[in-house]
C-alpha positions as CSV (number, residue, x, y, z in Angstrom):
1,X,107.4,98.9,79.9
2,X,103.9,99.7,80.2
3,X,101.2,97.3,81.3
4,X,99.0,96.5,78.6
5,X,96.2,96.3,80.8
6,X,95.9,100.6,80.9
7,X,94.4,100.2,77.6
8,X,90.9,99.8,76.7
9,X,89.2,97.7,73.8
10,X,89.5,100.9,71.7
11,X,93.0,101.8,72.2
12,X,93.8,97.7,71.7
13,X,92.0,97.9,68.4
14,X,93.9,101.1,67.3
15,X,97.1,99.1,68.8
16,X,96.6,96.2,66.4
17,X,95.8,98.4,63.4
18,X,99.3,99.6,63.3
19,X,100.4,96.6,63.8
20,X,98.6,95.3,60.9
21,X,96.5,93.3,62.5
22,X,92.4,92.6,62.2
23,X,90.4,94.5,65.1
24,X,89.1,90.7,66.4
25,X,92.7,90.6,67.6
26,X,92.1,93.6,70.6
27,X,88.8,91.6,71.8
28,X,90.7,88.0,72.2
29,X,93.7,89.7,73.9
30,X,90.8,91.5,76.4
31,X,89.4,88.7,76.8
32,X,92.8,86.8,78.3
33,X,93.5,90.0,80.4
34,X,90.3,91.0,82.1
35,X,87.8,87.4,81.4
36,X,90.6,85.1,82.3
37,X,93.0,87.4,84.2
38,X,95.8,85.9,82.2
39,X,99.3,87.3,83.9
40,X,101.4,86.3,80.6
41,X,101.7,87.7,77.1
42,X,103.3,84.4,76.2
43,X,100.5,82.6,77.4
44,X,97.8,83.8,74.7
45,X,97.7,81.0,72.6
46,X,95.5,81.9,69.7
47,X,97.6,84.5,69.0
48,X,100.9,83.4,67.1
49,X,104.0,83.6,68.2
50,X,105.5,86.1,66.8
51,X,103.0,88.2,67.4
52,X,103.2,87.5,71.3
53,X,106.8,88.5,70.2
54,X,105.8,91.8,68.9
55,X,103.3,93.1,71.5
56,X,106.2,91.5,74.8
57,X,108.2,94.5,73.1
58,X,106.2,97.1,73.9
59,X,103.9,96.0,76.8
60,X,104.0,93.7,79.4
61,X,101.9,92.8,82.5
62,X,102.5,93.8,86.0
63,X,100.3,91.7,88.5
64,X,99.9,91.6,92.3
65,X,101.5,89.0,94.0
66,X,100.6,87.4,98.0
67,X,104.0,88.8,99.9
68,X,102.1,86.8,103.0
69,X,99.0,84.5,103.6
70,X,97.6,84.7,107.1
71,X,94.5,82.5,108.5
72,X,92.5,83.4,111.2
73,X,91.1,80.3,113.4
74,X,87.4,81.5,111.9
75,X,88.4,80.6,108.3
76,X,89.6,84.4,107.2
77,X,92.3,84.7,105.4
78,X,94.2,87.9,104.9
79,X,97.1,88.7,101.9
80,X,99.6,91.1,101.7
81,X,99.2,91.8,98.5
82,X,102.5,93.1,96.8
83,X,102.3,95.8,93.8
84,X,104.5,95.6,90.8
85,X,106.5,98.6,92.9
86,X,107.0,97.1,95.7
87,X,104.2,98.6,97.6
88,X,101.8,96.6,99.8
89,X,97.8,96.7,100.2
90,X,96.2,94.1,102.1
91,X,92.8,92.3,101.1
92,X,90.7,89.9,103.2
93,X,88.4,86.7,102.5
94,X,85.7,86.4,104.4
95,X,83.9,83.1,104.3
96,X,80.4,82.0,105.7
97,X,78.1,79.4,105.3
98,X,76.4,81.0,102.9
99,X,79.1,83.4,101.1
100,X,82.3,84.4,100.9
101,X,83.0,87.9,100.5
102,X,85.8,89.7,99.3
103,X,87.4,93.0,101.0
104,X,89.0,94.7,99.1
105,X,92.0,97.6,98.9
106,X,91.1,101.1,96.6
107,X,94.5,102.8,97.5
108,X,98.4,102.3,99.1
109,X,97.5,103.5,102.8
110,X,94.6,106.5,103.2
111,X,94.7,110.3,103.0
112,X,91.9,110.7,105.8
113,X,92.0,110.8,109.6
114,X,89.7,108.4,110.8
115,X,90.5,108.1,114.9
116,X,89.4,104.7,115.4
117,X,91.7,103.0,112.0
118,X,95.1,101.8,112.0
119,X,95.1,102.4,107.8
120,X,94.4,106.0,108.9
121,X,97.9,105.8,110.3
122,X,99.8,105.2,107.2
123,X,101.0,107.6,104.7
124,X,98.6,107.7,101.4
125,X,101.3,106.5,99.0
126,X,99.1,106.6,96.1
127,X,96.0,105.3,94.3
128,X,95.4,101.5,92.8
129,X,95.2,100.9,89.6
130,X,92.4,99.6,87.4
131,X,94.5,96.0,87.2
132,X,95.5,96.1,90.9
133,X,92.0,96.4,92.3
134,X,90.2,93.6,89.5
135,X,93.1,91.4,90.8
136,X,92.6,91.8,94.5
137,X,89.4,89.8,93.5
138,X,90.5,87.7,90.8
139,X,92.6,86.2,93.7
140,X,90.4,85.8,96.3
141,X,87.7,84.4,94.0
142,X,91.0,81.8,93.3
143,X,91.1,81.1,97.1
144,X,87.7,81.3,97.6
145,X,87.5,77.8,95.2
146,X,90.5,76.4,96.6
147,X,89.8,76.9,100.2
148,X,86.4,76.8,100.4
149,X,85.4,75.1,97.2
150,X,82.8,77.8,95.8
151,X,83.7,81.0,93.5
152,X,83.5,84.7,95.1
153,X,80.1,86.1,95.8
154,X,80.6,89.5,97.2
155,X,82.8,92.3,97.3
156,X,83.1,95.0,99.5
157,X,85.5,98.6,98.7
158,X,85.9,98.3,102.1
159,X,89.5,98.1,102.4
160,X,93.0,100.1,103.0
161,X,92.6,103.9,101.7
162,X,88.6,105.9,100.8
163,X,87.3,104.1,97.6
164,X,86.2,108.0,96.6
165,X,89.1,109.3,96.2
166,X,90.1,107.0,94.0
167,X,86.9,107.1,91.8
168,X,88.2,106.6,88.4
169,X,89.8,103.8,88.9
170,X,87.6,102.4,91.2
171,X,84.0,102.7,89.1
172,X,86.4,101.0,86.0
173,X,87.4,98.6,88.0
174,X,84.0,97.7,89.0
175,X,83.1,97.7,85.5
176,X,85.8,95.3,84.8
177,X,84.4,93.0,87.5
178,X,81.0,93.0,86.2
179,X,81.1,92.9,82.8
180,X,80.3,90.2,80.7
181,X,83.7,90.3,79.4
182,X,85.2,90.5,82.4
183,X,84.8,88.2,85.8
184,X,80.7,88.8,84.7
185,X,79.7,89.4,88.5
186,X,76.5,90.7,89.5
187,X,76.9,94.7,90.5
188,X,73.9,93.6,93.3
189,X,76.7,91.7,95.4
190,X,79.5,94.9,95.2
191,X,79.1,97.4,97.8
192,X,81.3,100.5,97.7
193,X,82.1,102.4,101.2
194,X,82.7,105.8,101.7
195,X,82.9,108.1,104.7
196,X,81.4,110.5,103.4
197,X,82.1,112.6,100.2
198,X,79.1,114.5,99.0
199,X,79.9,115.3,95.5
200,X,81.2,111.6,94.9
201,X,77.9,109.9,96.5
202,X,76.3,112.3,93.9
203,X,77.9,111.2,90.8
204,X,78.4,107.6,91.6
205,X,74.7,107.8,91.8
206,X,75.0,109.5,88.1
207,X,77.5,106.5,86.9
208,X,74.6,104.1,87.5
209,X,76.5,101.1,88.6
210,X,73.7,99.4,90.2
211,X,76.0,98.7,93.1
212,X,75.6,98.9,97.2
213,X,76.4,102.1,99.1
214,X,77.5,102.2,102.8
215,X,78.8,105.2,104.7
216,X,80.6,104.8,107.3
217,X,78.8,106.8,110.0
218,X,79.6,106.1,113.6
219,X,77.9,109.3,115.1
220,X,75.2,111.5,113.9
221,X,76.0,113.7,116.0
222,X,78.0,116.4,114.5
223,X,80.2,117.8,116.6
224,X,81.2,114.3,117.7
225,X,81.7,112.7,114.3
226,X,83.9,114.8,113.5
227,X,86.0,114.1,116.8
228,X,85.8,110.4,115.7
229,X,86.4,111.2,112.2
230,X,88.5,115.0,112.0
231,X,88.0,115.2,108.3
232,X,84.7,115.1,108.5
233,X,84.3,118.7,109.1
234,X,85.1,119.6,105.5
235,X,81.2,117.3,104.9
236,X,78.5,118.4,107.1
237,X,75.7,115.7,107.7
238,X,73.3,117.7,106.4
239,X,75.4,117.9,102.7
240,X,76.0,114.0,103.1
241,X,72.0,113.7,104.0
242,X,71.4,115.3,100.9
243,X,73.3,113.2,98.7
244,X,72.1,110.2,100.4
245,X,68.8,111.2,99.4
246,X,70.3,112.3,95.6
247,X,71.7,108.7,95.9
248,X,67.9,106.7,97.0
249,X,66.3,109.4,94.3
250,X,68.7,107.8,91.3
251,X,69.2,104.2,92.5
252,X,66.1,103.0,94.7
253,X,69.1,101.3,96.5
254,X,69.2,101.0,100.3
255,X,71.6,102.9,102.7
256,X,73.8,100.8,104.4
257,X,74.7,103.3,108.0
258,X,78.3,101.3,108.9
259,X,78.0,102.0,113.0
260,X,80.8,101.3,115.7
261,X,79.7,101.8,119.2
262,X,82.3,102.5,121.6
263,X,82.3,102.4,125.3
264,X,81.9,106.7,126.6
265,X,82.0,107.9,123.5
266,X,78.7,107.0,121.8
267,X,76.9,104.9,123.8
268,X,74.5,106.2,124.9
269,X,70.7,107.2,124.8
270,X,71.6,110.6,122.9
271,X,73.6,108.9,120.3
272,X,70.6,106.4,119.5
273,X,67.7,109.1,119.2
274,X,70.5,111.0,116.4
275,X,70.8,108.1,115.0
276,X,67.3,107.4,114.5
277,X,66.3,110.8,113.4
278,X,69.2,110.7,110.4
279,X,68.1,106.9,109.9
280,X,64.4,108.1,109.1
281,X,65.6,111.1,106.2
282,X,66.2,108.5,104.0
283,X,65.6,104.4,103.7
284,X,68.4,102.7,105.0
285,X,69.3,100.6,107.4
286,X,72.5,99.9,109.8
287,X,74.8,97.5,110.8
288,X,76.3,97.6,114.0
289,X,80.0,96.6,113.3
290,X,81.7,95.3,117.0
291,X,84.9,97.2,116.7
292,X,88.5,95.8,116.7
293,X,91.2,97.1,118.8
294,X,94.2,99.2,117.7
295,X,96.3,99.3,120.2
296,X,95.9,102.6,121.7
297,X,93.1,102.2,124.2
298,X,90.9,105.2,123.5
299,X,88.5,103.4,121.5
300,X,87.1,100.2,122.9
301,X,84.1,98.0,122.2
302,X,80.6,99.1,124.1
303,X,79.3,96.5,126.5
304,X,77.1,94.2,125.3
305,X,73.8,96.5,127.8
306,X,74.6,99.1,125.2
307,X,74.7,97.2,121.9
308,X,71.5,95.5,123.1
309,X,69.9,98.6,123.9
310,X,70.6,100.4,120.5
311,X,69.5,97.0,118.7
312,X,65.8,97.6,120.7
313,X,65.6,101.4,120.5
314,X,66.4,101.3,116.3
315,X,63.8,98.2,116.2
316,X,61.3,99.9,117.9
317,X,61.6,103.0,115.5
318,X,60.9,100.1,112.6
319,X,64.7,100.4,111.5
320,X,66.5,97.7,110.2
321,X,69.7,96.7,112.5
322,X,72.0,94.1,112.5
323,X,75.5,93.5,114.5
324,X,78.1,92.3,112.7
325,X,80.7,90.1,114.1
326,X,84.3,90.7,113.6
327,X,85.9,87.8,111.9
328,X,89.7,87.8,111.4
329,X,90.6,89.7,114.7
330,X,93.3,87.3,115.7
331,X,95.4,88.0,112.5
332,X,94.3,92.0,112.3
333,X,92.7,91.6,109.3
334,X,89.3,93.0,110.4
335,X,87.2,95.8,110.2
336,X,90.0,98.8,111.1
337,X,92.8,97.1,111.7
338,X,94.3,96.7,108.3
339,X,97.6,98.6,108.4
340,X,100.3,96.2,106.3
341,X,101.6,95.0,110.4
342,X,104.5,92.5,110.4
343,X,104.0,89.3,111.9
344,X,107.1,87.5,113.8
């Protein structure tokens, strides 16, 4: 059977027309699936019996489910989060002080080549749906209260697979999120992360979401990004440049430049000065992300002389820079290193 949750408020109206019903019928069931993330027709108790009966014949619901819970000693904890086909994503929690952020999964694995990513060596199985993505964060916003006793502040697309190219589902799914009639979150706190598709920075700009971009970057160098990231010779800088700029144009929104700085491979002065001159075609700002081992050796963490010295050289050209620290290292669920791995 079908998951009732592919149809919109429309199509649940027309639904409940031919079932005789009044049209106030489609908003209440909406309102259990995508306000209170209700995982059971039976459970929709202003709605009678039999007709509960009536729609369990035709629809039913298909939610995720945590195969495994992991905690890391810094208070992360990472799901593998099991689809209605068996498939697994993996999400992550990320508390502070302050926040507690949710990372979520856009697709089963990741159709690009990314060097430095472990989901980059899985096999793109196939996109999320609408219902899978919303309830990554309905269930981290549930952990978020029971673990850390405060609801979900953030999201970040920053997951297993390249939000773009699932865009569809991904801009209805953030819709979903922040809707009134939904989980009514701010668009503000959701940043969506994308290495780099021109024509979808474009027309997410178009969409008008009002949420954050980020782009992964890691070299603005050319010839070397795309050594760090082989599909990215498809989307010269300059094309992504210009859609940045399409992108500040539309939104006044901020550029997030996602950065990892790896020992011989961009560390050094060269890297910075290409850095800064991309940084100052459009306003943005970077976050140095300290990189999480693989496995393979090739990529490894810069020493902390040449983080310092590309914190100084981006201040000094009045850019905003900040490192982030890994969190969730020990159990693989940072930044990179989500990939579905077995623990004994």
């Amino acid at each position: 059977m079908k998951d009732i949750r592919i149809l919109s408020l429309d199509q649940l109206k027309d639904y409940f027309a031919t079932l005789g019903e009044k049209p106030f019928r489609a908003k209440q069931v909406y309102d259990w699936l995508w306000s209170k993330n209700l995982h059971s027709i039976d459970e929709m108790t202003n709605l009678s019996k039999s007709l509960r009966e009536k729609i369990a014949e035709e629809y039913t619901i298909n939610p995720v489910s945590v195969d495994q819970l992991q905690k890391s000693t810094d208070g992360t904890i990472k799901n593998g989060v099991k689809l209605h086909d068996g498939l697994l994503v993996e999400s992550v929690l990320i508390p502070t002080e302050t926040r507690t952020t949710a990372c979520v999964s856009s697709q089963v694995g990741c159709s690009l080549n990314c060097e430095f990513c472990a989901t980059a060596r899985l096999k793109r199985m196939r996109n999320l749906e609408v219902a899978e993505i919303v309830d990554q964060v309905a269930l981290i916003d549930s952990q978020s209260k029971m673990y850390f006793n405060r609801p979900l502040s953030n999201i970040v697309f920053m997951g297993m697979g390249e939000p773009m190219m699932n865009y569809k589902n991904v801009v209805e799914a953030i819709r979903k999120i922040t809707q009134p009639e939904g989980l009514g979150m701010s668009p503000r706190r959701i940043t969506v992360s994308t290495s780099g598709i021109p024509k979808m920075i474009k027309m997410l700009a178009d969409d008008e979401l009002r949420v954050k971009l980020a782009l992964s970057l890691h070299s603005a160098i050319e010839v070397k990004r795309n050594e760090i990231m082989p599909f990215s010779d498809k989307f010269p800088l300059t094309d992504i440049m210009d859609a940045l700029q399409y992108w500040y144009q539309k939104t006044g929104s901020v550029i997030t430049f996602e950065y990892c700085v790896w020992k011989g491979i961009n560390d050094g002065d060269e890297d910075i000065k290409a850095l800064i001159r991309y940084c100052r075609q459009v306003p943005s700002k970077v976050n140095l992300i300290q990189y999480n081992p693989i496995g393979d050796g090739k990529y490894d963490q810069c020493n902390k002389k040449a983080e310092d010295n590309y914190v100084r050289q981006l201040e000094n050209a009045g850019i905003t820079v900040m490192i982030r620290k890994s969190r969730g290292g020990d159990i693989d669920a940072a930044c990179g290193q989500l990939a579905n791995k077995a623990t004994d």
